[in-house]
C-alpha positions as MATLAB code, in Angstrom:
seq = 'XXXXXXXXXXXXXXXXXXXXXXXXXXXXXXXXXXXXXXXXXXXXXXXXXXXXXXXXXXXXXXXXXXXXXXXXXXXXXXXXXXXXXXXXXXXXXXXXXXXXXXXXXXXXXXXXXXXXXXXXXXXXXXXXXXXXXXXXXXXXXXXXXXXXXXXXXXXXXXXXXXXXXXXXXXXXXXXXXXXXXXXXXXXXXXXXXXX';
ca = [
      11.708    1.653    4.928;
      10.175   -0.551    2.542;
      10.876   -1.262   -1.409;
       6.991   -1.948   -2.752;
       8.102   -5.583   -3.561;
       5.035   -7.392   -1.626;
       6.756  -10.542   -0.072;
       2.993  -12.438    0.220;
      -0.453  -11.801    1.233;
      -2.227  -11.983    4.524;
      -5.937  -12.642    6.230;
      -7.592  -10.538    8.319;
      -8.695  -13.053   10.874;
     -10.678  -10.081   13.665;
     -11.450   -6.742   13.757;
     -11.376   -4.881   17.138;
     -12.395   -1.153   18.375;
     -10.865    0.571   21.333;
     -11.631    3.983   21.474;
     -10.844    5.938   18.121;
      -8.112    2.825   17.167;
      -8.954   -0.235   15.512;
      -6.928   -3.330   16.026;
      -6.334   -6.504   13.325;
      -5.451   -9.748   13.887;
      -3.491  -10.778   10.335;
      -2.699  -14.675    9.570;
      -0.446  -14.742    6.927;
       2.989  -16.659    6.177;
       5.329  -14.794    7.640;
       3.613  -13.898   10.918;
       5.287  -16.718   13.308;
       8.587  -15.289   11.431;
       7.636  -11.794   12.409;
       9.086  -10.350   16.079;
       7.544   -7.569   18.456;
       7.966   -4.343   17.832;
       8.736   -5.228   13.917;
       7.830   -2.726   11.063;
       5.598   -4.175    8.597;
       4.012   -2.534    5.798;
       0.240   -3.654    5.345;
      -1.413   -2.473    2.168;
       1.602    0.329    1.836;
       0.839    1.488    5.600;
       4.069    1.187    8.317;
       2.391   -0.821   10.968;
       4.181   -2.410   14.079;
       3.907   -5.821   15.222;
       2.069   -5.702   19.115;
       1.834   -9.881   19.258;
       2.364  -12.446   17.610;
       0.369  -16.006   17.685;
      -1.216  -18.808   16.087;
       0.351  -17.992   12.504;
      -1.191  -14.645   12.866;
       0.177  -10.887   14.212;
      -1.706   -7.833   15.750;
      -1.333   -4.488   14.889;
      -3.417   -1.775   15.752;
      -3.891    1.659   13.892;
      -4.451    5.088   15.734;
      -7.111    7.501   14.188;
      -4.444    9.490   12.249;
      -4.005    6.312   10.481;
      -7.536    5.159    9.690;
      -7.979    8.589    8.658;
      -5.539    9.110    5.976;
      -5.928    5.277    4.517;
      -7.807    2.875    3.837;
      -7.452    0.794    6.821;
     -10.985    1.973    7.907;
     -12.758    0.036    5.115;
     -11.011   -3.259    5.857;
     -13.157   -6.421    6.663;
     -12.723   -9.509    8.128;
     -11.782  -11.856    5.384;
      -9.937   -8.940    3.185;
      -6.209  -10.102    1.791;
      -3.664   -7.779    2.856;
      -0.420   -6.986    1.185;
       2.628   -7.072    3.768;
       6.324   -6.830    3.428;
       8.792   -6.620    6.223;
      11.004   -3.543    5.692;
      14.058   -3.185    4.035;
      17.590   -4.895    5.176;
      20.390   -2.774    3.909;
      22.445   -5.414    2.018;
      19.899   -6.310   -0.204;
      19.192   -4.990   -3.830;
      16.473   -2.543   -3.281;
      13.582   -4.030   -6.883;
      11.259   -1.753   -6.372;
      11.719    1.943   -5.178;
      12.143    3.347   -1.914;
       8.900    3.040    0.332;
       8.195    4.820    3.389;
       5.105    2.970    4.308;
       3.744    6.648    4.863;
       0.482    6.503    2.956;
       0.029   10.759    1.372;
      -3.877    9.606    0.524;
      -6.401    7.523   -0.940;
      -7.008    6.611   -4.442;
     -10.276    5.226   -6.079;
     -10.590    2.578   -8.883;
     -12.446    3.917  -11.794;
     -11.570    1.490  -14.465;
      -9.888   -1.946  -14.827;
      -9.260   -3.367  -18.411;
      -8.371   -6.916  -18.463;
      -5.603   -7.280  -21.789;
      -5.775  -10.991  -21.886;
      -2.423  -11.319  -20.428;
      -2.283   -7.713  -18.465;
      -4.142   -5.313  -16.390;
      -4.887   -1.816  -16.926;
      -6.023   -0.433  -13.718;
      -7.190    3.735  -13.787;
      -7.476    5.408  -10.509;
      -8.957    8.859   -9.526;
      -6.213   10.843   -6.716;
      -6.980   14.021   -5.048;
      -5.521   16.679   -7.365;
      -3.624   18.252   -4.280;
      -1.054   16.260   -5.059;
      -0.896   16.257   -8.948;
       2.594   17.876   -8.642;
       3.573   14.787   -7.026;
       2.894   12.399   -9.861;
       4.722   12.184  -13.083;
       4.628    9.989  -16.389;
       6.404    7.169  -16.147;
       7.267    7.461  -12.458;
       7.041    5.397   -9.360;
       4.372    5.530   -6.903;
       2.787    2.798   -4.152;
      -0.348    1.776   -4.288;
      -1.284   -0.740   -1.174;
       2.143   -0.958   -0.946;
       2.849   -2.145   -4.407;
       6.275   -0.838   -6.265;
       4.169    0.454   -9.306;
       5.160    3.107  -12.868;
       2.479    5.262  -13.520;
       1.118    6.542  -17.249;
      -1.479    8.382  -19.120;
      -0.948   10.953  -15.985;
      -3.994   13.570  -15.638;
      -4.661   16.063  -13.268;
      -6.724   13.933  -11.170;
      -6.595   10.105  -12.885;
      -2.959    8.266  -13.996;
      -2.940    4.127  -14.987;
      -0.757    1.575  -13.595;
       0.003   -2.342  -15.851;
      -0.269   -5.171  -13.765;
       1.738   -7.945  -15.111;
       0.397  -11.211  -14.313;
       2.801  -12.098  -11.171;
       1.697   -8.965   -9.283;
      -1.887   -9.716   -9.974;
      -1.721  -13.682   -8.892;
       0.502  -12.365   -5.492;
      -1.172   -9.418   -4.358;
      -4.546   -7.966   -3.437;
      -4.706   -6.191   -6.734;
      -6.506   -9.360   -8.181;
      -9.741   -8.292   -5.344;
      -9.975   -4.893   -6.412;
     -13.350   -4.105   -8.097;
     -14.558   -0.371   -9.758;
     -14.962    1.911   -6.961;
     -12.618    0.431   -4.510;
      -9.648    2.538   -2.595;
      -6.138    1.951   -2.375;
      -3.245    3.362   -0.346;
      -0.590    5.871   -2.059;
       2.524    6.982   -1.472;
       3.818    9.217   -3.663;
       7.666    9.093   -4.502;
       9.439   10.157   -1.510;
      12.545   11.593   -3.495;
       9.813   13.366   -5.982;
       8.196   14.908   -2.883;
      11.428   16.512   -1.451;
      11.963   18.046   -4.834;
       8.650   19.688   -4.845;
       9.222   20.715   -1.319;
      12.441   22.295   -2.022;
      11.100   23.965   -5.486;
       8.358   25.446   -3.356;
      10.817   27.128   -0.577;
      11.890   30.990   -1.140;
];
């Protein structure tokens, strides 16, 4: 369980292929802090720590994974947003974060407000009951309110902290992100939908 509150950034350092998985090697702050078998969320996707040296961590993702997110497209060289999950006695800043990625979004228009972002995405419209005005949602694992919600499109303000701190500063037009819709907005719908 994760809160969307991106604790730093990370390097991918090497890319590996094993049958339908890929593996990543990460450097990133935190990784000599990290411990085996850890949750971490990379980009807004749960994945757990296998090793752990030379400032860096491995994680591998199965094809279910690659599938669903992002993770696919990554390069060597791409920043990567990571926070470790959630410990109970803390104040929980963002909203609560599975780190179980519902589908991928596309850039389709950045503004830059001279002292703000304005970032537009496209979202499958599958899961336009998911998404509301003013609501949370994760997008690479980013605690993020939503507006000017469509049927396929909704806009998220970057102040200028989250742009300087996560990979939101690398995203061009046409790039994808990770989302997570709001899990307590999900079970809602799910219950609204039972007879």
């Amino acid at each position: 369980m994760f809160t969307g509150i991106v604790e730093t950034s990370g390097t991918i350092k090497k890319i590996t292929s094993k049958g339908s998985n890929k593996t990543f090697w990460i450097d990133s702050p935190i990784s000599p802090e990290l411990k085996i078998d850890q949750s971490v969320s990379h980009n807004g996707v749960c994945l757990t720590v296998e090793e752990i040296g030379n400032n860096a961590h491995r994680v591998t993702a199965i094809k279910e994974t690659l599938d669903k997110t992002n993770l696919g497209d990554w390069k060597k060289g791409d920043l990567v947003n990571l926070e470790r999950c959630l410990q109970m006695n803390g104040r929980l800043d963002g909203h609560i974060v599975q780190g179980h990625v519902d589908a991928k979004a596309i850039c389709t228009k950045i503004k830059d407000l001279k002292g703000s972002w304005e970032f537009e995405f496209e979202f499958p419209k599958e899961f336009s009951h998911l998404i509301i005005e003013k609501g949370s949602i994760s997008l690479n694992g980013i605690s993020l309110t939503v507006f000017n919600v469509k049927r396929r499109f909704f806009c998220v303000a970057i102040i200028p902290y989250t742009f300087e701190h996560t990979n939101m500063r690398t995203l061009t037009k046409g790039h994808s992100v990770n989302i997570e819709f709001d899990m307590i907005g999900k079970y809602v719908a799910r219950l609204a939908t039972r007879h």
